[in-house]
Wavefront OBJ file of the C-alpha trace (Angstrom):
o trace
v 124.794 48.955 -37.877
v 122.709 46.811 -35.899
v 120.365 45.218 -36.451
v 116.827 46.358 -34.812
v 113.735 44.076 -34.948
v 110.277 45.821 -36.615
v 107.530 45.348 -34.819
v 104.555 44.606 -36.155
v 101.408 46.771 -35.443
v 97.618 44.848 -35.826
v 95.185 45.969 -37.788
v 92.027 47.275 -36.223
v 90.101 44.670 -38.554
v 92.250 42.109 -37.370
v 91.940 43.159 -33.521
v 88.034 43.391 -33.293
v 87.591 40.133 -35.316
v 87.704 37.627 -32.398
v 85.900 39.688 -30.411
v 83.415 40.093 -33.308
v 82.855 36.070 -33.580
v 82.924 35.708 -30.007
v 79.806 37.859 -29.719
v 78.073 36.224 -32.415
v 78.418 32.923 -30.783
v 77.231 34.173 -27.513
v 74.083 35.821 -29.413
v 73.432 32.644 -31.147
v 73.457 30.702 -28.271
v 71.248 33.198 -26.309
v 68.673 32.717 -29.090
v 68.728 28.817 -29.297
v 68.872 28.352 -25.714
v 65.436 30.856 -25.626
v 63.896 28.955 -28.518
v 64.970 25.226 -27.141
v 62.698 27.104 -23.813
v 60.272 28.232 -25.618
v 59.371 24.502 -27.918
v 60.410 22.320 -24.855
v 60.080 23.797 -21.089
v 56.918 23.643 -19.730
v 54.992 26.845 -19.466
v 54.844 27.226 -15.513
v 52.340 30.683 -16.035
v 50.049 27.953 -17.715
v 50.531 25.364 -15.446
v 49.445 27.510 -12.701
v 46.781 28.915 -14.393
v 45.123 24.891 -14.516
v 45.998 24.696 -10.980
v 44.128 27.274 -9.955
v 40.911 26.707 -12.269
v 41.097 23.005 -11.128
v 41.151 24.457 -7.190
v 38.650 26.913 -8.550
v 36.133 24.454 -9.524
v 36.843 22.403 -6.636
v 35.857 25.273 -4.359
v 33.075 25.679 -6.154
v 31.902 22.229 -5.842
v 31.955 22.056 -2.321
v 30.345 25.451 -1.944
v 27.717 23.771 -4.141
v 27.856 20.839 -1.396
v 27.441 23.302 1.960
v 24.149 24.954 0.275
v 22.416 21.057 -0.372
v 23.156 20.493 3.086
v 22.016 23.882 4.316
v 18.912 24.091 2.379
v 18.627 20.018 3.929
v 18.657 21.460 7.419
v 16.544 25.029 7.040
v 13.655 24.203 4.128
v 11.574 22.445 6.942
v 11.460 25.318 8.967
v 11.747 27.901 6.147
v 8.174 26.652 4.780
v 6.250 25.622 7.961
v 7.521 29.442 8.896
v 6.397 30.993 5.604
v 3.142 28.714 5.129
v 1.498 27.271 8.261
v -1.714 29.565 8.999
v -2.158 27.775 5.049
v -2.505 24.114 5.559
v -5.408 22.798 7.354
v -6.006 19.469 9.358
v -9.141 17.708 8.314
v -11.617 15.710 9.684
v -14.546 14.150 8.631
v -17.052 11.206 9.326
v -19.006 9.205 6.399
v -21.532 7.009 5.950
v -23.039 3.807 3.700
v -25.635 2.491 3.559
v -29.370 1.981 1.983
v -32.359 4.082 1.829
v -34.409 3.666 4.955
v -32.192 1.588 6.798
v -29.014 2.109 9.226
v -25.982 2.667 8.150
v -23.873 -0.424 7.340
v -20.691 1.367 7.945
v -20.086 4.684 9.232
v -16.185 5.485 9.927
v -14.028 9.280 10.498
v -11.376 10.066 8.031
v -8.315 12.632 9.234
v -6.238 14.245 6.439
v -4.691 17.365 5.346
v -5.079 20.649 3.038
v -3.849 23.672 1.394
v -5.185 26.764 0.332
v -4.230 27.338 -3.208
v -6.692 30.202 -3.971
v -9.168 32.100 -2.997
v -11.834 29.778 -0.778
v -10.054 26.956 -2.184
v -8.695 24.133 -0.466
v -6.475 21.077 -2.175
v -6.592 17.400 -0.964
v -6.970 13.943 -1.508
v -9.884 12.424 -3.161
v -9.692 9.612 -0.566
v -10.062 12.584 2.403
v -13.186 14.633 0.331
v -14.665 11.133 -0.663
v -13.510 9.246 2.271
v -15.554 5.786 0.846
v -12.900 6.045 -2.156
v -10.466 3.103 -2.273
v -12.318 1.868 0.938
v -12.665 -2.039 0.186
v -15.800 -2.204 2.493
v -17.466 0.899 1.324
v -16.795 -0.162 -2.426
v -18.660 -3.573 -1.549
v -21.425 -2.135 0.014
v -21.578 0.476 -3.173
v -21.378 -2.799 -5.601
v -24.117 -3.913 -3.818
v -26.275 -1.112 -3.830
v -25.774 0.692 -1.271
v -25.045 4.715 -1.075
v -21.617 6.815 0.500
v -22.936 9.544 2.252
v -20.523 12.491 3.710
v -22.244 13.650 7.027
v -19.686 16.476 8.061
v -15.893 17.722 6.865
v -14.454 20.067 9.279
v -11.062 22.052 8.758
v -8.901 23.109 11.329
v -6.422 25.907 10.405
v -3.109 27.151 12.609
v -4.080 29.824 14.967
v -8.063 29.869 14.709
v -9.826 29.147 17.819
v -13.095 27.439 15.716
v -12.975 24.898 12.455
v -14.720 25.353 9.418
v -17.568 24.326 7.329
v -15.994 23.166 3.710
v -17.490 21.015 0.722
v -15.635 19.187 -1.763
v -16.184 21.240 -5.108
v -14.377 19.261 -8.098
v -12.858 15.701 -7.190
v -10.518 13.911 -10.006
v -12.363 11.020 -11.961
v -9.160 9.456 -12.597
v -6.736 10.270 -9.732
v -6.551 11.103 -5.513
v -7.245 14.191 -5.966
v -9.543 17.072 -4.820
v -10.384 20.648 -4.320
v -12.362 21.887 -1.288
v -14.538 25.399 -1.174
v -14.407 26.972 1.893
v -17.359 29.382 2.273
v -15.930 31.064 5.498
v -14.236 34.233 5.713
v -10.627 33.065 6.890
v -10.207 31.280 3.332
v -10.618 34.237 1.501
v -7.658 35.820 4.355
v -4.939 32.768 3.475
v -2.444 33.180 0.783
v -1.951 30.367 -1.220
v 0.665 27.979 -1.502
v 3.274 28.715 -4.499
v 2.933 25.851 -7.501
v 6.267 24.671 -9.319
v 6.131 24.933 -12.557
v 8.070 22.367 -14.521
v 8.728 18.513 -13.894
v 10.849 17.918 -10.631
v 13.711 15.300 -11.304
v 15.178 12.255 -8.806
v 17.375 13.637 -6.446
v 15.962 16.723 -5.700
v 15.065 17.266 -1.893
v 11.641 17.296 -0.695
v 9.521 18.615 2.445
v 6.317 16.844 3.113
v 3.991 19.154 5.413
v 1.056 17.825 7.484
v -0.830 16.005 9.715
v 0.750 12.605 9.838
v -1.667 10.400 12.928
v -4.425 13.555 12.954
v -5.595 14.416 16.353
v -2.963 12.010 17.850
v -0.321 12.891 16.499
v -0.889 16.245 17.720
v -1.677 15.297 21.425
v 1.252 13.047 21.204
v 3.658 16.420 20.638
v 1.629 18.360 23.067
v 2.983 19.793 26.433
v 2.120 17.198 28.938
v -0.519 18.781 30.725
v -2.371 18.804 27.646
v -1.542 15.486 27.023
v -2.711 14.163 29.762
v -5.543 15.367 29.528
v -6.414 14.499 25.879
v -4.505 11.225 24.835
v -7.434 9.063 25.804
v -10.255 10.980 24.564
v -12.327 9.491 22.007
v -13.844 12.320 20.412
v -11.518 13.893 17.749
v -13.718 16.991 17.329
v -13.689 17.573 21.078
v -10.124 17.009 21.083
v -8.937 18.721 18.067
v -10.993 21.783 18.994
v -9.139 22.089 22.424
v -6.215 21.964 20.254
v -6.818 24.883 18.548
v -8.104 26.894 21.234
v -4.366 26.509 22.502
v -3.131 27.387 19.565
v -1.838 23.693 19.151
v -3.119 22.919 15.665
v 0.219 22.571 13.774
v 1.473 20.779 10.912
v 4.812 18.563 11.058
v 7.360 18.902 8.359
v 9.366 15.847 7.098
v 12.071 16.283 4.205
v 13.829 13.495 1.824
v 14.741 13.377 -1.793
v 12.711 12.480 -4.708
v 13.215 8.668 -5.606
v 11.699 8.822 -8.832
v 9.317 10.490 -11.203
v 6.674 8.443 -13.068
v 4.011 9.990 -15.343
v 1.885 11.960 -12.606
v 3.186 10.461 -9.446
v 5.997 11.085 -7.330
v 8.243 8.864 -5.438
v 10.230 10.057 -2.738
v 11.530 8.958 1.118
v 10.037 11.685 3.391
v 8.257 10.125 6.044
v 4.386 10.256 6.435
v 1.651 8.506 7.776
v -2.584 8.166 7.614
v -3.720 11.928 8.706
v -0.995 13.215 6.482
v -2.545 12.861 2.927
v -3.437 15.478 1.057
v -0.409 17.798 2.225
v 1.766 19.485 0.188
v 5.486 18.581 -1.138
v 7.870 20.935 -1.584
v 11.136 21.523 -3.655
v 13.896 22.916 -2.785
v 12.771 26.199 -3.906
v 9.822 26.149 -1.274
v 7.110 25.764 -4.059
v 4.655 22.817 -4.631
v 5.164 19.616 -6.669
v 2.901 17.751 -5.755
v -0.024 16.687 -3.174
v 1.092 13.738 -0.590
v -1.087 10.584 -1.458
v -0.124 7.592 0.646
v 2.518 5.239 1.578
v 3.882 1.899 1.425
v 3.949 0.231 4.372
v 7.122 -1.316 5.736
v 8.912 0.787 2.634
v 10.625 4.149 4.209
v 11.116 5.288 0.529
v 7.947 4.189 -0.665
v 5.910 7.715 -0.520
v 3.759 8.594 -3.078
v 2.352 12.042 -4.129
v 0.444 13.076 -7.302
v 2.369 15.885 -9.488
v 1.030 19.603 -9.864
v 0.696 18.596 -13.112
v -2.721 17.023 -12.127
v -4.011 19.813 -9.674
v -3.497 22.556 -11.680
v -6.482 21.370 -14.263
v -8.696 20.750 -11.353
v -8.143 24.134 -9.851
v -9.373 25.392 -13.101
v -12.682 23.276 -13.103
v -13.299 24.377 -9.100
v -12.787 27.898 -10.015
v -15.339 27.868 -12.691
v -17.770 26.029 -10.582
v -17.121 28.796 -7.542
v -18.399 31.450 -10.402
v -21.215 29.475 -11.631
v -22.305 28.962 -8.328
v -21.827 32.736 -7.002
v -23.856 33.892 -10.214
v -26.043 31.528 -9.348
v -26.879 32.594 -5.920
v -26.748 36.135 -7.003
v -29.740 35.232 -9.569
v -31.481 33.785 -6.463
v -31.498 36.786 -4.707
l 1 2 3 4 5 6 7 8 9 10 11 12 13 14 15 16 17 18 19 20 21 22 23 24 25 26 27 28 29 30 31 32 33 34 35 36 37 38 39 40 41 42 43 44 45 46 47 48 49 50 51 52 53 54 55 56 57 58 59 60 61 62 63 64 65 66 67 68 69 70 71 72 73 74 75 76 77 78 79 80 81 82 83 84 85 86 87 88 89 90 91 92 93 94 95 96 97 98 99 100 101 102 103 104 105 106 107 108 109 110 111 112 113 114 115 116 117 118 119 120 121 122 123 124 125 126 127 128 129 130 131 132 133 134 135 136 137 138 139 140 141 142 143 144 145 146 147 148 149 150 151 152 153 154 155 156 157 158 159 160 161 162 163 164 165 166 167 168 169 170 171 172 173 174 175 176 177 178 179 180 181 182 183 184 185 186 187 188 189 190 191 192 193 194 195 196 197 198 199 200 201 202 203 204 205 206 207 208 209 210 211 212 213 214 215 216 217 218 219 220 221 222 223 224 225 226 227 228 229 230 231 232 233 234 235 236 237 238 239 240 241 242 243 244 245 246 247 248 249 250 251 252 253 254 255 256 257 258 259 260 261 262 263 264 265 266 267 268 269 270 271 272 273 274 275 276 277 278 279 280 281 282 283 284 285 286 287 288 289 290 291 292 293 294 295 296 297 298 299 300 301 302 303 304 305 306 307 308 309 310 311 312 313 314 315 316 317 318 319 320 321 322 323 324 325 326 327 328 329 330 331 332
């Protein structure tokens, strides 16, 4: 017989082995190749998530950036807008001298002033007491003789005739000073908005007022006007003119606060003599402080006394106003 060869038949354990450990393999790889990702690549979701907080913040700064700059260009405007009819130009003439005799020195004074309540003006000491820091007049006072006040005057924004006002409670310590005004249009006013707080450097500024008094108000007058007024020696005459045109307005200068020390403010908004005793304002439109003098020669040498200092004096004039209102009641 011949021979025939058997052939063999696999098992089915032996045919799905191979495939079995070839699947394993590729599942063990799968896995370490997603853990090796998961310890070792970068996370891009997380990545981009820092990119865009970093862009985020970034935006942010700059829109931070835009509104300094816009409040820089509009806060002028926005308070000389919102609080004109409320700050004043002042003028005054004084006198010193001794008892029956003429005057040794009799000189005007020009300054600025805000209503900041009802009847009540806010200044200088230097404008309500013009003789104060005056070298001369402090001489002549040394020596005996006596600072008189013959006339203050105030000249508000739109009112065709000044007005009558008397200094009520003036600082013992600092330039500063609070007006009553007995006529009707300083009961009308709204006052000016204190800050509360302590301003820090760097914040901007806007100085409002009269910087050069009467001149400096010709000098920006149309030129008719001008014309007609830049030569005349009487400030009264000239100021009054002023305001029947409806010319008696207030300049606004802006800057940022140098510095901050005790009471008194330092900052680089421009003034000059006619502008003391004019408000600062923040950035927020509200009132830090009362603008005292300047340094001459030094653009960021302006100096104003803080709030701080006004609000106590406010709080002696208003008690006086009562006393004084009781008193005249008593009277009648």
């Amino acid at each position: 017989m011949p021979d025939h060869l058997e052939q063999t038949q696999e098992e089915p354990v032996a045919r799905l082995w191979p495939q079995f450990v070839q699947g394993t393999l590729g599942v063990v790889l799968l896995v370490g190749s997603g853990l090796l990702a998961h310890y070792y690549a970068p996370a891009p979701t997380n990545e981009l998530q820092q990119q865009a907080n970093g862009l985020q913040a970034q935006v942010q700064q700059l829109s931070h950036e835009v509104q300094q700059l816009q409040l820089e260009q509009t806060m002028p405007g926005t308070v000389l807008n919102r609080y004109r009819n409320s700050i004043c130009y002042i003028f005054g003439t004084y006198q010193v001298g001794y008892k029956n005799q003429s005057p040794e020195l009799r000189a005007r004074v020009s300054g600025t002033a805000f209503v900041v309540g009802d009847g009540l003006l806010a200044t200088n000491r230097h404008v309500a007491q013009p003789w104060y820091g005056d070298s001369e007049a402090a001489d002549l006072v040394s020596r005996g003789a006596t600072p008189q006040l013959e006339r203050l005057l105030v000249f508000f924004p739109g009112r065709v005739s000044p007005v009558d006002v008397t200094p009520l409670a003036v600082s013992a310590t600092g330039d500063l000073a609070v007006l009553s005004v007995d006529d009707p249009v300083g009961h009308e006013l709204r006052p000016l908005p204190l800050a509360e707080g302590t301003p820090s450097a760097g914040e901007l500024v806007t100085v409002v007022g009269y910087p050069m008094g009467v001149l400096g108000m010709v000098a920006k007058s149309p030129p008719a006007v001008y014309d007609r007024l830049a030569y005349r020696k009487d400030d009264v005459g000239a100021a009054s003119e002023l305001a029947a045109l409806s010319l008696i307005r207030p300049s606004a200068t802006y800057g940022h606060l140098g510095d901050v020390v005790g009471e008194k403010l330092v900052y680089d908004a421009p003034t000059a003599h006619g502008g003391s005793g004019g408000p600062v304002f923040d950035s927020h439109g509200e009132v830090i402080g009362v603008n005292a003098a300047y340094i001459d020669g030094f653009s960021g040498g302006t100096l104003g006394i803080s709030v701080k200092a006004l609000r106590p004096l406010i709080a002696v004039a208003e008690k006086k106003r009562l006393q004084n209102n009781h008193s005249a009641v008593a009277q009648k």
